[in-house]
N, C-alpha and C positions, 0 to 999 in steps of 0.2 A: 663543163661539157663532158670530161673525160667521165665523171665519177656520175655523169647519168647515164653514157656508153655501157659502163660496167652493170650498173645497178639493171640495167635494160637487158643486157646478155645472160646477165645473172638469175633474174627473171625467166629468159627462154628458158634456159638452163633447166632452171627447175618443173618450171611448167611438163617441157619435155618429157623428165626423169620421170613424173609424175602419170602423166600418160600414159608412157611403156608400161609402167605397175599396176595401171589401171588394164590394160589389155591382157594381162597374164591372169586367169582364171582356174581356178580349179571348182567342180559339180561332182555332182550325182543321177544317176536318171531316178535314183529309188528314195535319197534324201535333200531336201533344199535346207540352206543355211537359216540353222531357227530351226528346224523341223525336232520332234522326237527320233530317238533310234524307235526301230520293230524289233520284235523279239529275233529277227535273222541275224543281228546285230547286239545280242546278248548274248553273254558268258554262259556256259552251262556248266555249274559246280559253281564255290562259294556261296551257296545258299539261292543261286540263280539258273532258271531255267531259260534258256535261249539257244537257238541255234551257232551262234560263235563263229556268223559267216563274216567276212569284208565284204564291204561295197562295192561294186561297181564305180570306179571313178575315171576321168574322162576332163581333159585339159588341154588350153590353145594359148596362145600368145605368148608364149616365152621370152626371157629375154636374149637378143643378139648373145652369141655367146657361150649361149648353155653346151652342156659336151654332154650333160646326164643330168641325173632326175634324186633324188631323195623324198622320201615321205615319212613323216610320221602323223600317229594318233595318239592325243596327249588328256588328258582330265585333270585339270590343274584344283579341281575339288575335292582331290581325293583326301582324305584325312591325314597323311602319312609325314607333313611336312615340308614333302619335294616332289606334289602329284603324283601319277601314274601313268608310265608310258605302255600302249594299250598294243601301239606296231609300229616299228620300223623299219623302212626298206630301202635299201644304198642301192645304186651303180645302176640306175633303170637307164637305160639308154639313150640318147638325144632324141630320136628317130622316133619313141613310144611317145603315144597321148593317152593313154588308155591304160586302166586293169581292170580286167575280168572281176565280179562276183566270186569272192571265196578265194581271189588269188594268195590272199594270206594262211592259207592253210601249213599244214607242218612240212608238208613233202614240198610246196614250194614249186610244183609244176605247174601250175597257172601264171606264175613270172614270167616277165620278159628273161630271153639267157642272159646272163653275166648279171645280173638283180640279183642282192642275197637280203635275206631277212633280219634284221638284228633281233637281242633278246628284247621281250614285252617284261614287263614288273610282275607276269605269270611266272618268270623263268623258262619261258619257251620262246625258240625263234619262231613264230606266227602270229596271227590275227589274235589278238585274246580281246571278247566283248562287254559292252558295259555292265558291272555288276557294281554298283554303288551301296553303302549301309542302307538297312531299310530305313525308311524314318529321315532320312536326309533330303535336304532340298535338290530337287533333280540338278545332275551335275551336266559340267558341258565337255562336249568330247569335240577338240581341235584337231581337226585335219589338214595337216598344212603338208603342201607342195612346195620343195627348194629346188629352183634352177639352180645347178652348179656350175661352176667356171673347171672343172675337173672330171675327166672319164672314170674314175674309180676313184673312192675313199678308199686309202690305204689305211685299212682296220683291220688289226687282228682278229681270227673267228672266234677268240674268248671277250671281245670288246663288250664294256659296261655301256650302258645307253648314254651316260654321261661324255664318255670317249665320243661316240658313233656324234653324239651331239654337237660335241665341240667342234670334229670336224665338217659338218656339216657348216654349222656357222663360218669358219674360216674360211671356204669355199662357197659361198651364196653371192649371186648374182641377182636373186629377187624370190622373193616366196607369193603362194597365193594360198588361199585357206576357207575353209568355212566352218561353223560349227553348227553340231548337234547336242541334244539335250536325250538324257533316261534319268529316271527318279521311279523309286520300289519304295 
């Protein structure tokens, strides 16, 4: 009896877990997961012409808990051995569901305050967009959202995306994510 109690608890348990994750979302109004990036959403230089805007993105369900927000933009097809991180951004506030079109720019004034940018694999802290080899099978560019259990990542402002990364991981309470595709 006891060891169907558990297995039965155990069950909500996860069920539960399962739910919450399911309720945390992260969108687009301009890209749906699967969709291609537009050229607003290309790099311009490396051989690629685009505007080199961020998206608009826009999220609800968080998990119980969160104090703030992290994002990055990842292309784990890039040829290099350890992908290509495209943007990230620490310390969005609990309180934001939302960034603006273009909020990844260099100046960084389309952020929420206290949001700072880490370095992209451009070597710039901003938005940098897809520019894939030509000739390559279009790659995918992951956009994931981390609830944090922490009001700021304490990251130095020379931090490696590797650093920004880790501690992202060590303070996750739940991610949400979707992907897009560009191929040249």
């Amino acid at each position: 009896m006891q060891t169907r109690q558990l297995l039965t608890g155990a069950t909500a348990l996860l069920l539960s877990a399962t739910a919450l994750a399911d309720s945390f979302t992260l969108s687009s109004p301009t890209i749906s997961d699967g969709d291609t990036l537009s050229t607003a959403q290309v790099f311009n230089g490396f051989g690629c012409s685009g505007e080199n805007t961020s998206p608009a993105l826009q999220w609800s369900g968080a998990p119980e808990g969160t104090k703030s927000f992290a994002l990055t933009v990842y292309d784990p097809d890039a040829p290099t051995g350890s992908g290509w991180w495209h943007w990230q951004v620490i310390n969005i506030p609990a309180e934001v569901d939302s960034l603006a079109a273009n909020a990844g720019s260099a100046d960084g004034e389309m952020l929420p305050e206290g949001a700072r940018q880490g370095p992209s694999d451009y070597g710039v802290k901003a938005f940098g967009g897809a520019c894939p080899p030509e000739g390559d099978e279009p790659h995918r560019y992951q956009f994931t959202l981390y609830a944090l259990g922490t009001e700021t990542l304490q990251v130095p402002d020379n931090a490696s995306a590797a650093l920004i990364g880790f501690m992202i991981n060590a303070n996750t309470l739940g991610e949400a994510s979707f992907t897009a595709k560009y191929g040249r």
